[in-house]
Short mmCIF file of the C-alpha atoms (twelve columns), coordinates in Angstrom:
data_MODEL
# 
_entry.id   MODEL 
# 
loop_
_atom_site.group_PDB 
_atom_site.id 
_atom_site.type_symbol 
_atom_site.label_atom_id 
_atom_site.label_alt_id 
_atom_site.label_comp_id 
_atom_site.label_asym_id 
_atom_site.label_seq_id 
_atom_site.Cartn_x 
_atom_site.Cartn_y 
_atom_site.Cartn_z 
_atom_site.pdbx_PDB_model_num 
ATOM 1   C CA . UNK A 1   -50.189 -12.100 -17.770 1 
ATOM 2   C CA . UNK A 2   -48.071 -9.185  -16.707 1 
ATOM 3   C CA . UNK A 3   -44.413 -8.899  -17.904 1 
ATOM 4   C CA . UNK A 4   -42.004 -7.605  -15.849 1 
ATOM 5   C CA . UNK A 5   -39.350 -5.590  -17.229 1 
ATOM 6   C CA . UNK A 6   -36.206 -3.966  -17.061 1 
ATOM 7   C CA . UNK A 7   -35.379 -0.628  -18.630 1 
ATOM 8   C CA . UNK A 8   -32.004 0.450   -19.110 1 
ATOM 9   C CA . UNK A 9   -32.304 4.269   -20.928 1 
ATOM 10  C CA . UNK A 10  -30.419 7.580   -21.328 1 
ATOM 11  C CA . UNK A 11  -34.083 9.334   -21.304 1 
ATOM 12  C CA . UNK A 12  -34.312 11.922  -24.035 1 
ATOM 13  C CA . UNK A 13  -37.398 12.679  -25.437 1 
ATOM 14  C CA . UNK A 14  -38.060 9.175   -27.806 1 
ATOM 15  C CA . UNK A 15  -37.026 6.984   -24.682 1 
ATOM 16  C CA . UNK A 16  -39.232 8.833   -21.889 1 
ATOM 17  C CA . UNK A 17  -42.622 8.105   -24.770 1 
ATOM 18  C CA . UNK A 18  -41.095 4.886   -23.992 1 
ATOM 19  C CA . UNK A 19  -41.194 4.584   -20.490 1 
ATOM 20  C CA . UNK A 20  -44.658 6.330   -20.155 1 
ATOM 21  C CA . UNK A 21  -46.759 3.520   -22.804 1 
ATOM 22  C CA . UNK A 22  -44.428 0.909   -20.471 1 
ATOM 23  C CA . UNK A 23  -45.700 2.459   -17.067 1 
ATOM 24  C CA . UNK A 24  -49.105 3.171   -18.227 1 
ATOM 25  C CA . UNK A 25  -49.806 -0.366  -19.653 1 
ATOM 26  C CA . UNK A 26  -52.069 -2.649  -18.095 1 
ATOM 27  C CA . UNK A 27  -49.987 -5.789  -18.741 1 
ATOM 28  C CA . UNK A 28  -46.289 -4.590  -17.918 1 
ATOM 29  C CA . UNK A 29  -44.167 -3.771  -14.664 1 
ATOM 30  C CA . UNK A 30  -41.765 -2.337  -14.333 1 
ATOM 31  C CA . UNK A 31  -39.299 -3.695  -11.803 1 
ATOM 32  C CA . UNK A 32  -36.419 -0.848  -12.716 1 
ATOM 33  C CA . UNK A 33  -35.051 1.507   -14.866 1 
ATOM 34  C CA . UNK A 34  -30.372 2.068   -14.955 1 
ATOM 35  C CA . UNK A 35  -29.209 5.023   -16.668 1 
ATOM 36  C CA . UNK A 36  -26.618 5.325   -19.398 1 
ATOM 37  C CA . UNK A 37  -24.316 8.078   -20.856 1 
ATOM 38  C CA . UNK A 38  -26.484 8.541   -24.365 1 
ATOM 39  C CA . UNK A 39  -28.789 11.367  -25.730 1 
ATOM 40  C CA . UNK A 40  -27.403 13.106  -22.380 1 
ATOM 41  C CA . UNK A 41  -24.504 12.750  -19.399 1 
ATOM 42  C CA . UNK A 42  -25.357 9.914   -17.197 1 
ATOM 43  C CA . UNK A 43  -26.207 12.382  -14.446 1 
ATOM 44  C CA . UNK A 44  -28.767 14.001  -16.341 1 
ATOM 45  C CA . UNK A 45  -30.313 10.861  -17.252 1 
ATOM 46  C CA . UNK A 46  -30.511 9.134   -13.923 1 
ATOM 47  C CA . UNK A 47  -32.104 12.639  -12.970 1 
ATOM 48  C CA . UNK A 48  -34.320 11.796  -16.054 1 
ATOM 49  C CA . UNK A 49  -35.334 8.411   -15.225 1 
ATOM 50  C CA . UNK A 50  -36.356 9.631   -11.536 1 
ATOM 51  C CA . UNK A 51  -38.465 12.459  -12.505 1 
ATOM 52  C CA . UNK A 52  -40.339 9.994   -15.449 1 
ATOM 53  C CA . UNK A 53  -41.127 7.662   -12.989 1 
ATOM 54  C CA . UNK A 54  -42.233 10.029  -10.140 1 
ATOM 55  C CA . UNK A 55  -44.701 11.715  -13.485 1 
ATOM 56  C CA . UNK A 56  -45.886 8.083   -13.178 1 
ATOM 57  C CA . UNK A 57  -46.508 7.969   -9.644  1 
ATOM 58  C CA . UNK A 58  -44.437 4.311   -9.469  1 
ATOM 59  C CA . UNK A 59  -42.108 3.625   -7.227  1 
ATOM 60  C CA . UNK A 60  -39.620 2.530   -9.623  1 
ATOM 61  C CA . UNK A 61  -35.645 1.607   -8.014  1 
ATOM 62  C CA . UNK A 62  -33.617 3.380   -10.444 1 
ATOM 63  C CA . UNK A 63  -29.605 3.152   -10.691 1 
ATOM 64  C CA . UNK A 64  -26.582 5.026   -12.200 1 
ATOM 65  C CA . UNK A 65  -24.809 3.446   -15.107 1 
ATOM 66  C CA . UNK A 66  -22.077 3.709   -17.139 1 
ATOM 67  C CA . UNK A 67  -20.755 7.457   -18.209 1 
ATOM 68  C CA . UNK A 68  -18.680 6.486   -21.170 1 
ATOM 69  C CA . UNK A 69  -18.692 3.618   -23.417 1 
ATOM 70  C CA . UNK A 70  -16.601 0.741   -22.788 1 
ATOM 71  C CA . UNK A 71  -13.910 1.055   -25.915 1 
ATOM 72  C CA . UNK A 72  -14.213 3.999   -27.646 1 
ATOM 73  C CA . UNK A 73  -14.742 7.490   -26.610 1 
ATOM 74  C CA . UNK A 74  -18.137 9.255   -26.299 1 
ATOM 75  C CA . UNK A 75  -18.987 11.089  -29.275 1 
ATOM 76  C CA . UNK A 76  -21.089 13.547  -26.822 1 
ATOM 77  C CA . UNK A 77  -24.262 13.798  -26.080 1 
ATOM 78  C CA . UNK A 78  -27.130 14.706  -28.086 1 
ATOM 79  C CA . UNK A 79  -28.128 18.085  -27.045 1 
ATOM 80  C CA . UNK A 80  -28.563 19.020  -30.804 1 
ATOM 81  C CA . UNK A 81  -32.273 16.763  -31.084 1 
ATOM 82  C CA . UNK A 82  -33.130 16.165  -27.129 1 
ATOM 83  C CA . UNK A 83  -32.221 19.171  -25.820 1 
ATOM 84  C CA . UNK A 84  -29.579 20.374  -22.891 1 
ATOM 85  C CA . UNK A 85  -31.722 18.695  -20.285 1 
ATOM 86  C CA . UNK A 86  -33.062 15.868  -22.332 1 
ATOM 87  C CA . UNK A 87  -36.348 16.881  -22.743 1 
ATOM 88  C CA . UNK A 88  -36.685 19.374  -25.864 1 
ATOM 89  C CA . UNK A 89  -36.947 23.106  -24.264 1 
ATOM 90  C CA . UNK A 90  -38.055 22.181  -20.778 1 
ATOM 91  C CA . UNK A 91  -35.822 23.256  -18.137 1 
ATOM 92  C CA . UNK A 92  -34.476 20.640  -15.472 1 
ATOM 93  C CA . UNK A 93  -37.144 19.180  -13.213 1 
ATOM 94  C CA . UNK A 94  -36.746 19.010  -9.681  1 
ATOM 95  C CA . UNK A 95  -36.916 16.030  -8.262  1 
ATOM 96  C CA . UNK A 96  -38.418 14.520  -5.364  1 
ATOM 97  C CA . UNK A 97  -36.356 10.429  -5.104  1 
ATOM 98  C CA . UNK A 98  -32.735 9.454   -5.237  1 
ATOM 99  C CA . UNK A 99  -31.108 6.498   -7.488  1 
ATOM 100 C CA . UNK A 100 -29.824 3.498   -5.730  1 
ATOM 101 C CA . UNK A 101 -26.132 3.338   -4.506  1 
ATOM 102 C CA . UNK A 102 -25.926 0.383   -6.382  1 
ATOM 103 C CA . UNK A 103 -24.548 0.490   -9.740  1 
ATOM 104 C CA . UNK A 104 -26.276 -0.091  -13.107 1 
ATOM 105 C CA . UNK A 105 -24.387 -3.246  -13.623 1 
ATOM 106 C CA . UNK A 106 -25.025 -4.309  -10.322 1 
ATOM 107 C CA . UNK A 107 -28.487 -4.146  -10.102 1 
ATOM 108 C CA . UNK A 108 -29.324 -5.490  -13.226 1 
ATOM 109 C CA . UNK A 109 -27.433 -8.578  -12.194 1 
ATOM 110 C CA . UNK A 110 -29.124 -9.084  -8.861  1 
ATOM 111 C CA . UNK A 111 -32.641 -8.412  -10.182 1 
ATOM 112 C CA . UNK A 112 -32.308 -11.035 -12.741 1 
ATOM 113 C CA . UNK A 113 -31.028 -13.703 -10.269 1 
ATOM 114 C CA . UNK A 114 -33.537 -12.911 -8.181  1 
ATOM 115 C CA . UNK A 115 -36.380 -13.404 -10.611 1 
ATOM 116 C CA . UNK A 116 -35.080 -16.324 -12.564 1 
ATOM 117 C CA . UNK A 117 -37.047 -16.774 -15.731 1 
ATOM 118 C CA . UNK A 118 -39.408 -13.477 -14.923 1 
ATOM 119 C CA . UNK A 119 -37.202 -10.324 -16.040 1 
ATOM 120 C CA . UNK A 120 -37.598 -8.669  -19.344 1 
ATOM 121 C CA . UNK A 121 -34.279 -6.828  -20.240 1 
ATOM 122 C CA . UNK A 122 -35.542 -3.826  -22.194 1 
ATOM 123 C CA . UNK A 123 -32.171 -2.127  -23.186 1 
ATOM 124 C CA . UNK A 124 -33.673 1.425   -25.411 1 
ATOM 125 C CA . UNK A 125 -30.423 3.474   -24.762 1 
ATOM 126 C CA . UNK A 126 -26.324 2.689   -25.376 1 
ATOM 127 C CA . UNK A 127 -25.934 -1.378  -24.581 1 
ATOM 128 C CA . UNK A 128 -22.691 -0.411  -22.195 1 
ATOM 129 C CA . UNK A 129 -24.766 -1.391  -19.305 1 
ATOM 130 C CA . UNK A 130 -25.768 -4.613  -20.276 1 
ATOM 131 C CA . UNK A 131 -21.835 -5.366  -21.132 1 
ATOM 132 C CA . UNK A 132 -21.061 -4.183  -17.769 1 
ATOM 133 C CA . UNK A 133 -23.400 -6.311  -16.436 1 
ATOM 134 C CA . UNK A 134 -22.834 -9.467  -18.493 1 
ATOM 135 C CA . UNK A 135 -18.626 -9.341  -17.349 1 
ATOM 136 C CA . UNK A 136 -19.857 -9.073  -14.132 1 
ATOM 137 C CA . UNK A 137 -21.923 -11.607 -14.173 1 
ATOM 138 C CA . UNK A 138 -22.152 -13.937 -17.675 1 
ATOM 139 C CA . UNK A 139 -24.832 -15.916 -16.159 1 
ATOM 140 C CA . UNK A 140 -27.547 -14.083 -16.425 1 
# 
C-alpha cells in the first residue's frame, strides 16, 4: 500500500534527511512539499524544497508558505545550527524548477479535497501553514 503524503518543511539539514528516506521509500509518495519561515526565510526554504526534490529526480509541486508566524514575531532563523543557506556549509544550489503561484495554504487545501481520505499531512517544520490552511478551509 503506498501512502501519499504531504510535507510542509522549512528544509534545514534534519528536515531535508527527512524528505530524502520519504522520497526514496518504496511505500510513500509524495504528492507535495509548502515551505515555511523556520530553520531559514521562507524564500530560502521554498528554494530548499525545490532543489531536494530535483536531488530526487521527482517531480514534486512545491508552494510558498507563510514568512512569519501567525501571532507572535519570528524569533529568526536558525542560521546558528543549519547554516546561512540551510544546509550546513554548502553554498546555495542553483536550481533548475519554480514553486507554484499558489500559496501554501492554498494548496494544501485543494490537494486534500481532491484526495478525500488519501492525503497524509506530514507537517516537520513551524505548524503556521497548516493554521493558514485550516481558517481557510476548516474542513479538511
Amino acid at each position: 500500500m503506498t501512502h501519499r503524503i504531504l510535507i510542509d518543511t522549512d528544509p534545514g539539514i534534519d528536515d531535508a534527511m527527512a524528505i530524502f528516506y520519504a522520497a526514496l521509500h518504496p511505500d510513500i509518495e509524495i504528492v507535495g512539499m509548502t515551505s515555511v519561515f523556520g530553520n531559514v526565510t521562507t524564500d530560502i526554504a521554498v528554494r530548499n524544497a525545490i532543489v531536494l526534490a530535483e536531488k530526487v529526480g521527482q517531480p514534486i509541486p512545491i508552494a510558498k508558505g507563510a514568512d512569519k508566524p501567525i501571532v507572535m514575531e519570528p524569533n529568526g532563523v536558525s542560521d546558528y545550527v543549519h547554516g546561512v543557506e540551510g544546509f550546513g556549509t554548502m553554498d546555495a544550489q542553483p536550481i533548475k524548477s519554480k514553486p507554484l503561484k499558489e500559496p501554501a495554504h492554498e494548496f494544501i487545501c485543494r490537494i486534500i479535497n481532491e484526495n478525500p481520505g488519501e492525503i497524509i499531512l506530514c507537517p516537520i517544520g513551524p505548524l503556521t501553514n497548516i493554521a493558514l490552511a485550516l481558517e481557510h478551509d476548516p474542513t479538511i
